[in-house]
C-alpha positions in Angstrom: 66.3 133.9 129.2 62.8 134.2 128.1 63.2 134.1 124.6 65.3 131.2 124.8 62.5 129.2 127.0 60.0 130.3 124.3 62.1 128.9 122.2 62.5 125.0 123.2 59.2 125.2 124.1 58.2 126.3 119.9 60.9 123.6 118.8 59.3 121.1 121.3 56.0 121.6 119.3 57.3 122.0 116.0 58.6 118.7 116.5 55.7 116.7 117.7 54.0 118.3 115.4 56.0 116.9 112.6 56.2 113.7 114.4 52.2 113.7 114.2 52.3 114.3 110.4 54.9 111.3 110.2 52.8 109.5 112.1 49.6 109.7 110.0 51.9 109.0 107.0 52.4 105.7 107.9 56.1 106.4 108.6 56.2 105.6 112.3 54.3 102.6 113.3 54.8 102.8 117.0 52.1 104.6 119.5 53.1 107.9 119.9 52.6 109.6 123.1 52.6 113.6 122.1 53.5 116.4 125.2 51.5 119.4 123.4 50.6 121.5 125.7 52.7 120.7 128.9 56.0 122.2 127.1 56.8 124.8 129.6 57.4 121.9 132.4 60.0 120.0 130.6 61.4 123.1 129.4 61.2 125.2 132.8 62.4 122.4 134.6 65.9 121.6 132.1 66.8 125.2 132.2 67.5 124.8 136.0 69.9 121.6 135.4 73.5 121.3 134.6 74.8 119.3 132.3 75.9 116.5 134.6 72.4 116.3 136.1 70.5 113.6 135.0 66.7 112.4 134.0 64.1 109.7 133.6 61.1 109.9 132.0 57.9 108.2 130.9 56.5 107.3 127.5 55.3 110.7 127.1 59.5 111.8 126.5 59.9 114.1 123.8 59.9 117.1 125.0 61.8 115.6 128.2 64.7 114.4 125.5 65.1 117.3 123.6 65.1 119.9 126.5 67.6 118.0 128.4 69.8 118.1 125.1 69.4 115.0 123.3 70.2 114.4 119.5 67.3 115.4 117.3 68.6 113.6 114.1 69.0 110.5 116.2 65.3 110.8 118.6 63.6 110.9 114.4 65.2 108.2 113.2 64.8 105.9 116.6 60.8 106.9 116.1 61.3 105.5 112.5 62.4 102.5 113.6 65.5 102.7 111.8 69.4 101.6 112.6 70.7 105.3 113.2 68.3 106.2 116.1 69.5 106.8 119.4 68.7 103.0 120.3 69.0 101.5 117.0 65.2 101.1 116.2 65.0 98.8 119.3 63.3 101.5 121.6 60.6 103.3 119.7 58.6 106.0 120.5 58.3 105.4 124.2 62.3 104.1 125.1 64.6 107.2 124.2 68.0 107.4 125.2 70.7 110.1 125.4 73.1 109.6 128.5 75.6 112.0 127.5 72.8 114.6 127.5 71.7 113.5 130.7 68.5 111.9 129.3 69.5 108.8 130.9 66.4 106.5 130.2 62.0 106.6 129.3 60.1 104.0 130.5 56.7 103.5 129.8 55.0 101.3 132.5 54.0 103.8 135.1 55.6 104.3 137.6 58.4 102.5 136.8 61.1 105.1 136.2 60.9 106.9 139.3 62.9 104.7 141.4 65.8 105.4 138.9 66.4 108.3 139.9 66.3 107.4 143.2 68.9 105.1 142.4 70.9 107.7 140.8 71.1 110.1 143.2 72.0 107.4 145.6 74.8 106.8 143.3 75.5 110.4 143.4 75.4 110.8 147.0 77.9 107.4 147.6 80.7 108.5 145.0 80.3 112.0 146.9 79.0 113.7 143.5 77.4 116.8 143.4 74.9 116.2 140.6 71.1 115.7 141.2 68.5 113.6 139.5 64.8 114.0 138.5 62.1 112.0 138.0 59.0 113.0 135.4 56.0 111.3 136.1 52.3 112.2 135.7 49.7 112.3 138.1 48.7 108.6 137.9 52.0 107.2 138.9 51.0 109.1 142.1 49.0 106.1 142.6 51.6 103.1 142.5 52.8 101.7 145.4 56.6 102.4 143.4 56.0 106.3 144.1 55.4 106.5 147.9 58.2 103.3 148.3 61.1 105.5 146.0 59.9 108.7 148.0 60.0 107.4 151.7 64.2 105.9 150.4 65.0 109.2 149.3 63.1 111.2 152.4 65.1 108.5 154.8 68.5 108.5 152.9 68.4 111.9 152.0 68.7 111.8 148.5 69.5 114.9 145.7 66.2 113.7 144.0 63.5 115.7 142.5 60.0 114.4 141.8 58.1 116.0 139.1 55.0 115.3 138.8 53.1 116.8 135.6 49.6 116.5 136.3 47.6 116.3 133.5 44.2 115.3 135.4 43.8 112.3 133.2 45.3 109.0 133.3 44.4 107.7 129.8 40.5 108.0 130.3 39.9 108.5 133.7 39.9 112.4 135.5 42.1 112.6 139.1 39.0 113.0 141.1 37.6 108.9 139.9 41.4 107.6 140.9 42.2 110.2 144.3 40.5 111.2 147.2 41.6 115.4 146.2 43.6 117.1 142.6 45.6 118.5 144.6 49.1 115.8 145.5 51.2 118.0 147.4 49.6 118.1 150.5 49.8 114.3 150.2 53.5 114.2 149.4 54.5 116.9 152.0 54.3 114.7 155.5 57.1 112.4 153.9 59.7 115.0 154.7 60.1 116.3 151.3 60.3 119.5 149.9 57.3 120.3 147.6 55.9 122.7 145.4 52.9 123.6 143.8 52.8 125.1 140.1 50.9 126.5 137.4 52.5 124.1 134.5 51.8 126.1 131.9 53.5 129.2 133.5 57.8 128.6 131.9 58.9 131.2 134.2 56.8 129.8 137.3 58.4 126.2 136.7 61.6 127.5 136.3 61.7 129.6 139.3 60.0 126.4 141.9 62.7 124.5 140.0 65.6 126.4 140.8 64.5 126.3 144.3 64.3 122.7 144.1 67.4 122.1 142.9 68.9 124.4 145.6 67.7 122.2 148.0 68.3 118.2 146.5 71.8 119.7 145.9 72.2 119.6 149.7 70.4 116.2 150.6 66.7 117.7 150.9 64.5 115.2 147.9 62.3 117.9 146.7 58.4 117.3 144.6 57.0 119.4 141.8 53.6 119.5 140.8 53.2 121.1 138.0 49.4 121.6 136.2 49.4 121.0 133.4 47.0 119.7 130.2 47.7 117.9 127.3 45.9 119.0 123.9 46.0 115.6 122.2 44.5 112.0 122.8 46.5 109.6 125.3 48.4 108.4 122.3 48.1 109.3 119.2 47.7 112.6 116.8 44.3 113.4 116.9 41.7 115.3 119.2 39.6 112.8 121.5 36.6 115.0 122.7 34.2 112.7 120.8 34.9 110.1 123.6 32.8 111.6 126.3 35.8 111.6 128.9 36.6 115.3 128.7 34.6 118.5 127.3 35.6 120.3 124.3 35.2 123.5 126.6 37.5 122.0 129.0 40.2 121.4 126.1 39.2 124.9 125.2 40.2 126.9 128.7 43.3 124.8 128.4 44.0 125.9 125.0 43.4 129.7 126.2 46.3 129.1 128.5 48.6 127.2 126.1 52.0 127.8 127.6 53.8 129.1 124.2 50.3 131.7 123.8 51.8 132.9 127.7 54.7 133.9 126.5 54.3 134.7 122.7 53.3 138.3 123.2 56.5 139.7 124.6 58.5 138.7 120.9 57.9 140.9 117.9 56.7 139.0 115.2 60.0 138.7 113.2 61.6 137.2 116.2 59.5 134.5 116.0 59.8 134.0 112.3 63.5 133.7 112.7 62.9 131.3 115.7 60.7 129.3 113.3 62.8 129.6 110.2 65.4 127.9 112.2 63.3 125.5 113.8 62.3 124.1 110.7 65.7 123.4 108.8 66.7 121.8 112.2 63.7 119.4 111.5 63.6 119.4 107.8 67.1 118.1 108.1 66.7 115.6 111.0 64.2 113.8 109.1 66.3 113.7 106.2 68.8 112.1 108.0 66.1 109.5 109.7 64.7 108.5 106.2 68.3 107.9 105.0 69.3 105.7 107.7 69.3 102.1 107.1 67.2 99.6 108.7 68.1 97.3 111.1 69.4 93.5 109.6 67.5 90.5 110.6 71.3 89.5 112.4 70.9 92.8 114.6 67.4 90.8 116.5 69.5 89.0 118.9 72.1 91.5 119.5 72.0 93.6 123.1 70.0 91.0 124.5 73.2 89.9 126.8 76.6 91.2 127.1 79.8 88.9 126.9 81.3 88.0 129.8 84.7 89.9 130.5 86.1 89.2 133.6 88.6 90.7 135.6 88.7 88.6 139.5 90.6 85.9 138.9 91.5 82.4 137.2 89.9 79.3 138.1 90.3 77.8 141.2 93.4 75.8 141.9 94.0 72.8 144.0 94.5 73.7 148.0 93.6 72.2 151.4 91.2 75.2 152.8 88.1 74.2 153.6 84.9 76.7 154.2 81.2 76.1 154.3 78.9 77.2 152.4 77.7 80.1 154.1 81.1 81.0 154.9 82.1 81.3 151.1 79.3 83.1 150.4 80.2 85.6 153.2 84.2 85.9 151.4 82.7 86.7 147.9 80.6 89.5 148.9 84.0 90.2 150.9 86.3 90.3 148.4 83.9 91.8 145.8 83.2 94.9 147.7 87.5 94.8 148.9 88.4 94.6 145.1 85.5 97.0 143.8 84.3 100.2 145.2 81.8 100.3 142.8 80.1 97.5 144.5 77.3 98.3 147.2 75.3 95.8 149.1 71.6 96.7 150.1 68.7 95.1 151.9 66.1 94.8 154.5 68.7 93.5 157.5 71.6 93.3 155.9 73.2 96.0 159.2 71.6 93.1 161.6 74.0 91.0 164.1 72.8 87.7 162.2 73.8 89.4 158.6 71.5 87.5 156.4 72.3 83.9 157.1 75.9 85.0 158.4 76.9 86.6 154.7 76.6 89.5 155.0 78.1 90.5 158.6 82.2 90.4 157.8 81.2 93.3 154.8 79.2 95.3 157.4 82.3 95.5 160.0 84.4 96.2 157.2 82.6 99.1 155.1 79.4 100.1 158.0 76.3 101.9 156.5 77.4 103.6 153.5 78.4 100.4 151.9 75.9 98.2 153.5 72.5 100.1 153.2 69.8 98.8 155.5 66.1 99.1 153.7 62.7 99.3 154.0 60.3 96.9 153.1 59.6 97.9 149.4 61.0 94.7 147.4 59.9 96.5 143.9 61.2 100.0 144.4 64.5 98.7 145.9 65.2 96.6 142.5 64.0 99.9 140.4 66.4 102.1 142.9 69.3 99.0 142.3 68.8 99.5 138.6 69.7 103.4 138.8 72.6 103.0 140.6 74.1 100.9 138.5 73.0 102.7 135.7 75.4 105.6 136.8 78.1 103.4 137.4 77.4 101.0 140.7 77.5 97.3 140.7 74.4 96.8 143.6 73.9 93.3 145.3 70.4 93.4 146.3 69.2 91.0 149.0 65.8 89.6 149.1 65.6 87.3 151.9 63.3 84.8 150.3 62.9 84.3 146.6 59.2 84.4 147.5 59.3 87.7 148.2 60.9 88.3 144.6 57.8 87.9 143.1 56.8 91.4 143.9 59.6 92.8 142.1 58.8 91.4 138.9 58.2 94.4 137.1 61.4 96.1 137.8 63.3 92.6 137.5 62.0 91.5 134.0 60.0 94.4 132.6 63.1 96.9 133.3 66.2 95.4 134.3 66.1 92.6 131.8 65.4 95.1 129.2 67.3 98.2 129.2 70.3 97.1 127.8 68.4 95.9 124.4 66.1 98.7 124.2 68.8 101.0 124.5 70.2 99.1 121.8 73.4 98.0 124.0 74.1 101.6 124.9 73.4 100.6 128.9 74.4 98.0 131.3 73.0 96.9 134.0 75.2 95.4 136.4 72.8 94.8 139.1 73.3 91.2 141.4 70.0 89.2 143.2 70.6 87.6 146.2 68.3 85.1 147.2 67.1 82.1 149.0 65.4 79.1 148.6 63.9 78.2 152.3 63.0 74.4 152.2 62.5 74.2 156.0 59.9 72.2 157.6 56.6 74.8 158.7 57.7 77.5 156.1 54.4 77.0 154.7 52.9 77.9 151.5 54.5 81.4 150.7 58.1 80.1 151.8 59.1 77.6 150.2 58.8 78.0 146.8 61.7 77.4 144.2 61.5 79.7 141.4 64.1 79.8 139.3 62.1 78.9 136.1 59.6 82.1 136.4 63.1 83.5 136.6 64.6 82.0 133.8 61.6 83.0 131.6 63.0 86.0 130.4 66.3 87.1 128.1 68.3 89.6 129.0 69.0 87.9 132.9 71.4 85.0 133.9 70.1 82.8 136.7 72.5 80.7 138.9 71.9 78.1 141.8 75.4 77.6 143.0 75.8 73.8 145.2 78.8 73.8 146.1 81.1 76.1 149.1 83.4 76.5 145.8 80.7 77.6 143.5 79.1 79.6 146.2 82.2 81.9 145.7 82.7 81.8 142.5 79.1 82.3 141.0 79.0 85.4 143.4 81.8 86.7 142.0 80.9 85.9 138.8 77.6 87.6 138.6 78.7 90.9 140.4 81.5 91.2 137.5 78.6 90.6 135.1 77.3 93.4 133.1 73.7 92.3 133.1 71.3 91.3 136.0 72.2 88.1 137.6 70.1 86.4 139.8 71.9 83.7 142.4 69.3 81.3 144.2 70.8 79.7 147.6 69.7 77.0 148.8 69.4 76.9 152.4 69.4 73.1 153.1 73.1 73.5 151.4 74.2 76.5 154.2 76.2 74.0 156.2 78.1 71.8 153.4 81.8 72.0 153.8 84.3 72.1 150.7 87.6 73.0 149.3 87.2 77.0 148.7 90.2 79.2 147.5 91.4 82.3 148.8 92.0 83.9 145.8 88.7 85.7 143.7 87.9 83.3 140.6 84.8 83.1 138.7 82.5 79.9 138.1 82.4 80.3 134.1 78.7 80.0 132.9 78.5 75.4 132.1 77.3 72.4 134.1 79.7 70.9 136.2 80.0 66.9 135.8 80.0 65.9 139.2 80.7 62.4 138.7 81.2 60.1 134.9 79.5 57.0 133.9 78.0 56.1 130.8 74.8 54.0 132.2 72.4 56.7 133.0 72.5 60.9 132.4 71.1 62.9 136.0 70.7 66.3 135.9 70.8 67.9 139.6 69.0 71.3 140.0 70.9 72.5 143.2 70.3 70.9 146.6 68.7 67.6 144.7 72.1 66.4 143.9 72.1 65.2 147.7 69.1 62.8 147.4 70.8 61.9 143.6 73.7 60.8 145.7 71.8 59.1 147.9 69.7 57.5 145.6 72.7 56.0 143.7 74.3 54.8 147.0 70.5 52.6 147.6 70.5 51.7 144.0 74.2 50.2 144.5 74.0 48.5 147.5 72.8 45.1 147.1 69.5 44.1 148.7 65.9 42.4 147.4 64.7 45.9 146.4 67.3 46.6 143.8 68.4 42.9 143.6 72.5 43.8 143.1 72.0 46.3 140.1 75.8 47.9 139.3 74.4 51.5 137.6 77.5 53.8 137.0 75.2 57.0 136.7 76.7 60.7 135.0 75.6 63.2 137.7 75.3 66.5 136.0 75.4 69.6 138.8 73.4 72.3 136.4 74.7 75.3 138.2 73.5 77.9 136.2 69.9 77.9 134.9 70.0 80.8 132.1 72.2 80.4 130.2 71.8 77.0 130.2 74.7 74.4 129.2 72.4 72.2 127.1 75.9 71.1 125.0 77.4 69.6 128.1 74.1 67.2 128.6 73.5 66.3 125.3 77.4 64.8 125.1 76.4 63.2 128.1 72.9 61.7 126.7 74.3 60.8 123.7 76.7 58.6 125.8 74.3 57.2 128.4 70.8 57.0 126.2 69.0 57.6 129.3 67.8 61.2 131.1 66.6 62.1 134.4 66.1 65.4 135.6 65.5 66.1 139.5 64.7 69.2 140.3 63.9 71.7 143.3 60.8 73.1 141.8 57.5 72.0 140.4 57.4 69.8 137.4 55.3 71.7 134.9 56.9 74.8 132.5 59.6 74.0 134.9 63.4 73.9 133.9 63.5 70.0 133.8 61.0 70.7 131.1 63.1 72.8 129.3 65.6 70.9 129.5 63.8 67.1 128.3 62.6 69.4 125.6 65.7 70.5 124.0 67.2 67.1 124.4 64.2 65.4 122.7 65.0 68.3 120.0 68.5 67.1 119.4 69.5 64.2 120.8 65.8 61.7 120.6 67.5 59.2 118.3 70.3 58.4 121.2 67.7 57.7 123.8 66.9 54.2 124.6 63.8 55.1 127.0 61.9 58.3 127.4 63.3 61.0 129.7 61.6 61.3 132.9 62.2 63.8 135.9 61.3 64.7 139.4 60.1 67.6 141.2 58.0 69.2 143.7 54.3 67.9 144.3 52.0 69.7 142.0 50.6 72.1 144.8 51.3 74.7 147.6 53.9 73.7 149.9 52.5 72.4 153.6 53.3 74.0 156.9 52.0 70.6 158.2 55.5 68.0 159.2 53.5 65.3 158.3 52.4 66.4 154.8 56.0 67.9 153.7 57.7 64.8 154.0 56.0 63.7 150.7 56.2 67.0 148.9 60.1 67.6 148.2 61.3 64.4 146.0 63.4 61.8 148.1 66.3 59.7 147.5 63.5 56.7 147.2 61.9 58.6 144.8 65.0 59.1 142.7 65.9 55.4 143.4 63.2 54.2 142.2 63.4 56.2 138.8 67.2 55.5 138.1 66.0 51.6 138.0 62.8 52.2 135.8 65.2 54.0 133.3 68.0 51.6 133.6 65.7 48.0 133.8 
């Protein structure tokens, strides 16, 4: 056993130690994070895992990757940036994949990763698996809020996690004791329920053994934490030494050095061992990097690919013609129903979701029907939960994550657009992330400031999500549906003005496919409703139409355009439209500026400026904070007389 730990931990360095000659040759461009020196916990810590364990790591990863079993020839040519890595050149140094070694993802953002393997052994637990996951992280990850949010989940849900924590005592520049109150985080960690272990990182055998321990216990429910002490030999990234910067002492480095976790072990192996080991070592490189330098760049045509997935659905047809009528709550409430009926890969989580009132009445029929291990109740951590969503679907899931305002979405941001939206193309297609958002738009008088926001076009920003903002009881249904059959994160905004709207709903599942929906033809004037505006649009028309001195008898037979979905957006179906009418307006639930009526006017004005017979104009919310006060909300949301009075500027 011991020569076979010395072992990976010699290939780990022979490896980063040709990656650091590459590196200065001009042959990888990306930063390269190197692990020299804290071999023995990557290595310790795989030789205590099966197989059908899995990992996450950080942007320091090699020596996680290749430990846990991950292709060599494909990790060199992914570093090179070329089309036969293990992503396809689209991850880099810091984004290596391998899921069939169990080297399931690396993020770089701190912190980040931890909560997916949360989510993975919550995945584990629910399909009554017996694998466990772990989480490498170093010591300043210790200090996002992401840590002690993923570790209170797994404490209350008793997860097979293990936290490893390799404490380096810097974080880029700056020692443990300027960024913690003590070195020392496992008397932190401990009062959290968790089992926890402190370990000389540089000792294999002592890893290994606190490892096995470990494992013993997350294989029966207990989350366990590792700190393992540990020192890296090389600058935060890059090849070279960094003394010269003042931040750490060359004798520091030195008593490291002394305790180098190959130099612990060396001694035991004659000296011909080793030159076998590295005889073998170095045709394993020598013909990895043969195979990365022959590997073909990636074509300009491969930029846009793995950005989205196709849809390929399997609920249902459209909806046909019948005389059931629901509301809209009501057919939000049979979708998540019928999804988690037709689907046992779907699970439904968030803070209430178990609560007699079940989220606006949605989420209550699901609860009776599948109770708590379905229907997970959570704390309030917004941004772990999304990070602990992504890991279970990434071993096989299909979450619906509630947030009960899209407000409160704003503090998942990182794990919604920095992760979620990106996995998928950094792991050049390999993963999906079928992950559903569930949220609310609250336009209710006093909600105040913080509470009534609309923000689907912060949402929108980013590739790699969909964005929906169903109207409709029917489209309710079927955008639900939609997005939890979707491969990629979908985020569905509901409107809550729009809860008590009745309408023809099916019975069967169906899909709303990803287009506009022409609510009503006319070739005088194009409107473009972002969800519960299409109200005051139909309100609007009925004052514009009925004859009086203010509109003095004007006939307008207006195109009413119900968006739907935001991204992708079904630009084709308003430019027909436009280049019928001549004339745009675009009324929207959320602020004017960098807003999706923006967008919109923009790509029309792009394609379609010679049809227009007056300039496009739109509506939104007042550039400012939303008012708690009565008085002062009434003119913040537009109105139907606001709308009125633009339909006849466009159309005089």
């Amino acid at each position: 056993m011991l020569e076979k730990l010395y072992y990976e931990m010699l290939r780990i360095r022979r490896v980063e130690e040709k990656i650091s000659e590459l590196y200065e040759q001009g042959f990888i461009k990306a930063p390269v994070h190197l692990s020299i020196g804290q071999e023995a916990v990557a290595v310790g810590v795989m030789a205590a895992l099966q197989k059908q364990d899995k990992i996450v790591s950080t942007h320091r990863c090699h020596g996680h990757y290749l430990a846990k079993g991950g292709d060599l020839k494909k990790m060199m040519a992914e570093l090179l940036g070329k089309s036969g890595g293990c992503c396809g050149g689209k991850g880099g140094t810091m984004h290596l994949f391998d899921d069939e070694a169990g080297h399931v993802i690396s993020a770089p953002l701190v912190g980040a990763s931890i909560a997916f393997a949360v989510g993975i052994a919550l995945a584990s637990k629910i399909k009554q698996e017996k694998k466990i996951s772990v989480a490498f992280f170093g010591d300043g990850a210790v200090e996002e809020g992401i840590f002690w949010e993923s570790l209170n989940f797994a404490s209350v849900h008793n997860l097979p996690v293990i936290f490893v924590c390799e404490n380096n005592l810097y974080a880029t520049h700056s020692h443990i004791l300027k960024r913690q109150p003590d070195p020392w985080i496992t008397q932190r960690v401990r009062p959290h329920g968790v089992e926890a272990f402190s370990v000389n990182g540089n000792n294999v055998g002592e890893v290994l053994g606190a490892t096995q321990r470990a494992v013993n216990f997350a294989r029966n429910g207990q989350p366990c934490f590792i700190e393992a002490h540990t020192y890296r030999l090389k600058e935060h990234w890059g090849t070279g030494e960094d003394w010269h910067l003042g931040y750490r002492s060359k004798e520091e480095g030195q008593l490291w050095t002394r305790a180098c976790p190959l130099k612990q072990v060396k001694e035991v192996f004659e000296i011909g061992n080793i030159a076998i080991m590295e005889e073998k070592i170095k045709a394993e490189i020598d013909e990895a990097v043969a195979f990365a330098m022959k590997s073909s760049a990636p074509s300009s045509n491969e930029l846009f690919t793995d950005v989205c997935s196709e849809a390929t659905f399997s609920v249902g047809d459209a909806p046909v013609s019948e005389d059931r009528t629901l509301n809209y709550k009501e057919a939000a409430a049979e979708a998540l129903l019928q999804a988690m009926t037709n689907d046992e890969r779907v699970i439904l989580m968030g803070e209430g979701v178990d609560n007699i009132t079940g989220v606006y009445g949605h989420v209550l029929p699901t609860y009776e029907k599948f109770g708590p291990s379905r229907v997970i109740d959570t704390p309030l951590s917004e941004n772990a939960l999304t990070g602990i969503a992504i890991g279970a679907a990434l071993d096989g899931l299909r979450p619906v994550l509630i947030h009960q305002r899209n407000d409160f979405m704003l503090l998942t941001m990182d794990q919604l657009f920095n992760q979620a939206a990106k996995i998928r193309y950094a792991s050049g297609g390999k993963h999906k992330v079928p992950i559903t958002i569930l949220s609310f738009v609250a336009k209710k008088v006093g909600e105040g400031v913080q509470h009534s926001q609309s923000l689907q076009s912060v949402f929108a920003h980013f590739p790699g999500t969909k964005v929906g903002m169903p109207t409709s009881p029917a489209d309710v249904k079927g955008m639900l549906l939609s997005a939890i059959a979707d491969d990629d994160p979908v985020i569905i905004l509901e409107h809550r003005s729009l809860f008590d709207e009745v309408g023809i709903v099916p019975k069967e599942s169906y899909v709303t496919p990803h287009t506009a929906r022409v609510v009503s033809g006319g070739n005088d004037l194009t409107i473009v409703c972002v969800s519960a505006v299409i109200k005051n649009v139909q309100e609007a028309i009925g004052i514009v139409n009925n004859p009086d001195p203010f509109t003095q008898g004007v006939k307008i037979s207006p195109e009413i355009i119900d968006l739907r979905w935001i991204r992708p957006l079904d630009i084709g179906c308003i430019e027909r439209s436009v280049r019928k009418t001549g004339r745009l307006l675009v009324v929207d639930t959320g602020w004017k500026h960098f807003s999706v009526s923006s967008e919109i006017i923009a790509q029309i004005c792009e394609s379609s400026l010679s049809y227009l017979k007056k300039p496009p104009m739109r509506l939104g919310m007042a550039e400012g904070p939303c008012p708690a006060s009565q008085f002062l909300e009434s003119w913040y949301h537009p109105s139907a007389a606001e709308v009125a009075m633009s339909i006849l500027m466009l159309y005089s």
